[in-house]
N, C-alpha and C positions, 0 to 999 in steps of 0.2 A: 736364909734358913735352910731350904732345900736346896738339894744339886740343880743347876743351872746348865743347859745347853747352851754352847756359840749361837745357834739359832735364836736361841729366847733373849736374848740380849738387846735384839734390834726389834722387841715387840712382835714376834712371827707369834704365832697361836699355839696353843700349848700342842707337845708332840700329837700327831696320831701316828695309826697302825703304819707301819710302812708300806708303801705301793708292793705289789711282785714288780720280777725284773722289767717284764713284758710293757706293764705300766709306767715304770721309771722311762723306760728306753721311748715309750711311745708320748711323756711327756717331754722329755729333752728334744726330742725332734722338733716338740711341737716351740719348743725353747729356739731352737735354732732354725726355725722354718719364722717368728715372729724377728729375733734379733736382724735376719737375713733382708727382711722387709723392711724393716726400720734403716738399716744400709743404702737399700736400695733408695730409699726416698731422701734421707740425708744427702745422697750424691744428686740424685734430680733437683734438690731442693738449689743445691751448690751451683750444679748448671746453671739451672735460670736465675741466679741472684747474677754469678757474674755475666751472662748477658744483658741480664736485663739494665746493670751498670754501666757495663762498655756500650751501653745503646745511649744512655742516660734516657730512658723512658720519661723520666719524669717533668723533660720540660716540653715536649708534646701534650701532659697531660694538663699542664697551669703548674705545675710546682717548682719553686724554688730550685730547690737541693732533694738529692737523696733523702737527708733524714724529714724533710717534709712531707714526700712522697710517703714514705716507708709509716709515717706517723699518721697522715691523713687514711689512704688504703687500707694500712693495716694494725694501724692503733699500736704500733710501737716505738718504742722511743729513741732517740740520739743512739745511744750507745749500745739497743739492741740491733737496730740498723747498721752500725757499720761493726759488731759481731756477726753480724749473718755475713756479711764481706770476705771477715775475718778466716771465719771455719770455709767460704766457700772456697779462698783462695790453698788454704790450708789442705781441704782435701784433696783441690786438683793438685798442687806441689806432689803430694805424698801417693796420688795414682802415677803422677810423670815418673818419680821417680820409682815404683815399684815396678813402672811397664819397662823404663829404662834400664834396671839391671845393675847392678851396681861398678862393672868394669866404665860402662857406658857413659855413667853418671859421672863416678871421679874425673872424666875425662873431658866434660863438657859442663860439668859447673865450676864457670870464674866462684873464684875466693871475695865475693864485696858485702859491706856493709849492710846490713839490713835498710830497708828504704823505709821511709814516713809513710802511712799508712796512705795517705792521700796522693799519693804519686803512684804507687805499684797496683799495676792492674792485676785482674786477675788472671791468672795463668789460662791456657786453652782449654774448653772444658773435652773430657775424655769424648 
């Protein structure tokens, strides 16, 4: 019936007053002072997953396997234990190659086939 904003689409709350600039600037900050944290723990989180894999912790602790461990400790399951693998390895790949430069990189990554997920460790963490 009425005019509709992009905003109101995904359920945000109906407009208010708009911030001054002063306020906008000093809520983005605070946008990119949270996103920047969330980074940071993402990439620690990645560390310690694939150490704590390449140590295989978890048959010091009585468990199995990885996703035993991961479901006993941490109440999650098969397939979100070895997605935490997944992104950890993912994000050390995507630091190697951003710290490596791109001359650097075409120059020392062989051309091979993706590996089975259970073979390929995770990369060194940064």
């Amino acid at each position: 019936m009425g005019e509709q904003h992009e905003d109101q689409e995904y359920g945000a709350e109906p407009a208010r007053p708009l911030p001054t600039e002063a306020r906008a600037r000093e809520m983005t900050a605070g946008l990119r002072e949270a996103m920047d944290d969330v980074r940071r723990s993402v990439a620690v989180l990645a560390a310690r997953v694939c150490d704590a894999h390449a140590a295989r912790i978890w048959l010091p602790l009585g468990h199995s396997s990885w996703e035993s461990y991961c479901d006993a400790e941490f109440g999650i399951s098969r397939a979100q234990a070895y997605r935490l693998l997944d992104v950890a390895r993912a994000l050390a790949a995507i630091h190697g190659a951003v710290t490596a430069g791109p001359r650097r990189l075409a120059r020392e990554t062989p051309a091979r086939p993706p590996q089975p997920r259970s073979t390929t460790a995770c990369p060194s963490a940064p």
